[in-house]
C-alpha positions in Angstrom: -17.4 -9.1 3.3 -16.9 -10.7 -0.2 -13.5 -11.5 0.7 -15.1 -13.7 4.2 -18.2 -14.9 1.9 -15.3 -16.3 -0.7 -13.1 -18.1 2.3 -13.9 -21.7 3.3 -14.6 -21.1 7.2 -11.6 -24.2 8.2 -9.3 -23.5 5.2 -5.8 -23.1 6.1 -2.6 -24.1 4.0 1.3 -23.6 5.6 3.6 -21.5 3.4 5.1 -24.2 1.4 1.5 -25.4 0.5 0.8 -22.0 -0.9 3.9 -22.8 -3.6 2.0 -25.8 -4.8 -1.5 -24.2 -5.2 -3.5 -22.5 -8.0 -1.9 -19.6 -9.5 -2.9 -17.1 -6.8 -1.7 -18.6 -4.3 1.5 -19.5 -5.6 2.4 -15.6 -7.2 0.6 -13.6 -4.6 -0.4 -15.0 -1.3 2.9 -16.8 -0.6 4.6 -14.2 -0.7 2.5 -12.5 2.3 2.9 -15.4 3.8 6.6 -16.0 3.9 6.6 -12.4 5.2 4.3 -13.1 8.3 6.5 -16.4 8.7 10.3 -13.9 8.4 8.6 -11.0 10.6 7.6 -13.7 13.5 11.0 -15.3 13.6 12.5 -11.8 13.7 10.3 -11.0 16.6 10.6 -14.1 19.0 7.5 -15.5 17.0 5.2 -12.9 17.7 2.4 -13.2 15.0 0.7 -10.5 16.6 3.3 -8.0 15.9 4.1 -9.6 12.5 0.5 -8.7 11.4 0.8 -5.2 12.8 4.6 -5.0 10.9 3.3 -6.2 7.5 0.2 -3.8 7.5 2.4 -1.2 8.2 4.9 -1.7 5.3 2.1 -2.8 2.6 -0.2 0.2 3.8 3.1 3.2 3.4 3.9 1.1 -0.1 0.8 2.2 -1.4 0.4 5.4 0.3 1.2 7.2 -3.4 -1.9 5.7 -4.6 -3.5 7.2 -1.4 -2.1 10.1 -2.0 -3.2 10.2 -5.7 -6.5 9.5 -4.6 -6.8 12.1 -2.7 -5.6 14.6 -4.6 -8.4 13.3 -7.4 -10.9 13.9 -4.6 -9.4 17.4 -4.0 -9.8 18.8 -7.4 -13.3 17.2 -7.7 -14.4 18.7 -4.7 -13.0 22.3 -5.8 -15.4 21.9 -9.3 -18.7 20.6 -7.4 -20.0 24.3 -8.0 -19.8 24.0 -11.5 -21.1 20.4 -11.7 -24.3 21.7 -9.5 -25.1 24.3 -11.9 -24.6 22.3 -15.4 -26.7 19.7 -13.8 -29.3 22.5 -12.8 -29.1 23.3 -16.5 -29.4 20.3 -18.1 -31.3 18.3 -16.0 -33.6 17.6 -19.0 -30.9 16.8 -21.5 -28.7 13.9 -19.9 -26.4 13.6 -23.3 -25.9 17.0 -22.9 -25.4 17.3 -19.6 -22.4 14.7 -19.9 -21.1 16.6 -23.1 -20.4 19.6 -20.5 -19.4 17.6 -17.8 -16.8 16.0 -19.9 -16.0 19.4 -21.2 -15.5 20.7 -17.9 -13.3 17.7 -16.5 -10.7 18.4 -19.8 -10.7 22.1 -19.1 -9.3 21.5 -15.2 -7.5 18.8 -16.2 -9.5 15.8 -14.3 -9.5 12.1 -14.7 -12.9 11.6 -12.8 -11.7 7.9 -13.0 -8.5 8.7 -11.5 -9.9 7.9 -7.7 -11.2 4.7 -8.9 -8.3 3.5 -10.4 -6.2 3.7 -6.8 -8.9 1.4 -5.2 -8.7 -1.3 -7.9 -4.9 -1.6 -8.0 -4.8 -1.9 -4.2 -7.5 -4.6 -4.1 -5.1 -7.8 -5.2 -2.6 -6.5 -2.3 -5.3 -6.7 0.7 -7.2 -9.7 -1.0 -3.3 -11.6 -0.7 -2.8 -9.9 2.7 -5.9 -11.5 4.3 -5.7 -14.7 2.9 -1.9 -15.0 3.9 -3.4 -14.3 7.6 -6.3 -16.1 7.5 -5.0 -19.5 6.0 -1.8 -19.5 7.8 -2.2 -22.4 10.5 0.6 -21.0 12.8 -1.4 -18.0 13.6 -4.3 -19.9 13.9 -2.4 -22.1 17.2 -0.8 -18.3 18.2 -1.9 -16.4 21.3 -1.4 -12.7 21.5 -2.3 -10.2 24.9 -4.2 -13.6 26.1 -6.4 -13.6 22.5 -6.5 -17.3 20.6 -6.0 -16.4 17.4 -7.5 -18.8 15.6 -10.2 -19.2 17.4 -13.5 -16.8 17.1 -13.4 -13.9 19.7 -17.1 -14.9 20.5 -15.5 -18.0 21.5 -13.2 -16.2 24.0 -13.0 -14.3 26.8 -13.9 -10.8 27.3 -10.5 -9.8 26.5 -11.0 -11.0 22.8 -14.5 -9.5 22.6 -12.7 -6.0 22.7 -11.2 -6.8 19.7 -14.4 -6.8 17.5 -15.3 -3.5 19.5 -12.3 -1.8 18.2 -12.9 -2.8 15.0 -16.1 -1.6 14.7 -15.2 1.7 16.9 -12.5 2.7 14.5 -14.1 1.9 11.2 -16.7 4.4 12.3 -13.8 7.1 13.3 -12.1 6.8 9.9 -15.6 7.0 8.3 -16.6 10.2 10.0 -12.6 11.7 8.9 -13.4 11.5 5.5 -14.7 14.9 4.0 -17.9 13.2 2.5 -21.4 14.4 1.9 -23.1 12.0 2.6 -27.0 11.8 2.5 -29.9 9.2 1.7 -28.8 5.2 1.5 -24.8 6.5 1.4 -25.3 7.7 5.2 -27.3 4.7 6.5 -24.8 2.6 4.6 -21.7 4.4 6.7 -23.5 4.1 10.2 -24.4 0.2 9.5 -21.2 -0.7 8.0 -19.6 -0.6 12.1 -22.2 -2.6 13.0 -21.4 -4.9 10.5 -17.9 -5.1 11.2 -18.8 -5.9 14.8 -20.3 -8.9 13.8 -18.6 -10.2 11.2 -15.6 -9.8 13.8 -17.4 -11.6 16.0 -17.1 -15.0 14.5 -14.1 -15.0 12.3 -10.1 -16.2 13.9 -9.1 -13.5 16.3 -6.1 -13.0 13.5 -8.6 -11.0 11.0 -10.4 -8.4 13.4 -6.7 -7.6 14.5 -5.6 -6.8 11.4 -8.9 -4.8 10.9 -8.1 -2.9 13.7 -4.4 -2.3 12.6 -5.5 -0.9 9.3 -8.1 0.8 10.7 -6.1 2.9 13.0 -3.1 3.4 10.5 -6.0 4.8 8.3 -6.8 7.3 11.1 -3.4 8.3 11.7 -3.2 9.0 7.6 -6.6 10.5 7.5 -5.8 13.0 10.5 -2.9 14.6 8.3 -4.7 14.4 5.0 -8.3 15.9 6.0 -8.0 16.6 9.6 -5.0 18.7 9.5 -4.7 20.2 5.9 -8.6 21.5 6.5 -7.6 23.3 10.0 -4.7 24.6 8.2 -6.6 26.3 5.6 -9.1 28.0 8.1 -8.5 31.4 9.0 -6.7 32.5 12.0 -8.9 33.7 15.1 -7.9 37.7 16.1 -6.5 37.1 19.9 -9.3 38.3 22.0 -8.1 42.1 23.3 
């Protein structure tokens, strides 16, 4: 959303603009975009499977900060015990209360930063990716499975309108993957957030819900073997019924 808020609504600027910009779109967007550009030609000029290649490759180069992530959630989750009863004991003594929390993070070895830091270094590669997509003007004139996409889906056809409905369906299915707790503002947050999606799809270039919806199902696929999987496999096995 603060990426869409930040992006003039008729902006677009061909690759060999990019090298002429300011300095983020010469060292970091161009780049993307000369990659859309080499994937189309490789693929009859296809932008719709260059988008779904590049998301591909930039989401498996950072899957070790995925990965590290996770495991940071792992070991957090495996202390949350502990943290329960020192905040029980100190509720009244906040300095305290951090004193021991600190103490305990040391003694398991835990960066509680450490799934923060993942986020942040992956934020420059997605801000690049989706300005690469959404300035480029040859996707913009591209049609892909009868979808315009440079032109709003709510502008379209049915067809395109199932694009924003994907979005918005799989963003809620990666959501409800992830082994949260989530209660209060947090759980309204995660059920309004498709929603959001839905419309926010709904009225940008076909180009961006479509990579929305590549990302979004990629993260499925990566959240089915993290959480999905690794959780079955640590339940115990059922006796066969005699």
């Amino acid at each position: 959303m603060l990426l869409a808020g930040c992006s003039p609504v008729d902006h677009t600027a061909s690759t060999e603009d990019l090298l002429h910009g300011n300095f983020w779109e010469r060292n970091f967007v161009y780049y993307f975009a000369v990659m859309l550009d080499t994937f189309a030609e490789w693929l009859g000029g296809n932008y719709g499977l260059s988008i779904l290649l590049l998301t591909v490759i930039v989401r498996t180069l950072i899957l070790p900060l995925t990965l590290k992530q996770y495991k940071s959630s792992k070991a957090m989750q495996a202390i949350q015990p502990e943290i329960r009863k020192l905040q029980e004991k100190y509720k009244n003594n906040q300095q305290k209360l951090n004193e021991e929390m600190m103490k305990l993070f040391m003694q398991h070895q835990i960066n509680p930063m450490a799934g923060c830091l993942p986020l942040f270094v992956q934020m420059p590669i997605f801000i690049a990716l989706y300005n690469a997509i959404y300035w480029n003007p040859d996707i913009r004139e591209y049609s892909f499975l009868g979808i315009q996409l440079g032109l709003a889906p709510q502008e379209q056809g049915i067809i395109a309108w199932l694009l924003p409905i994907i979005a918005a369906t799989t963003t809620y299915i990666q959501s409800k993957m992830m082994p949260q707790q989530a209660t209060g503002p947090m759980k309204a947050i995660l059920m309004i957030f498709p929603v959001m999606i839905f419309v926010m799809a709904l009225s940008f270039p076909a180009a961006l819900p479509l990579y929305w919806v590549y990302s979004n199902i990629y993260t499925i696929i990566q959240n089915y073997f993290l959480y999905v999987r690794s959780s079955d496999k640590g339940k115990p096995k059922e006796a066969p019924a005699k």
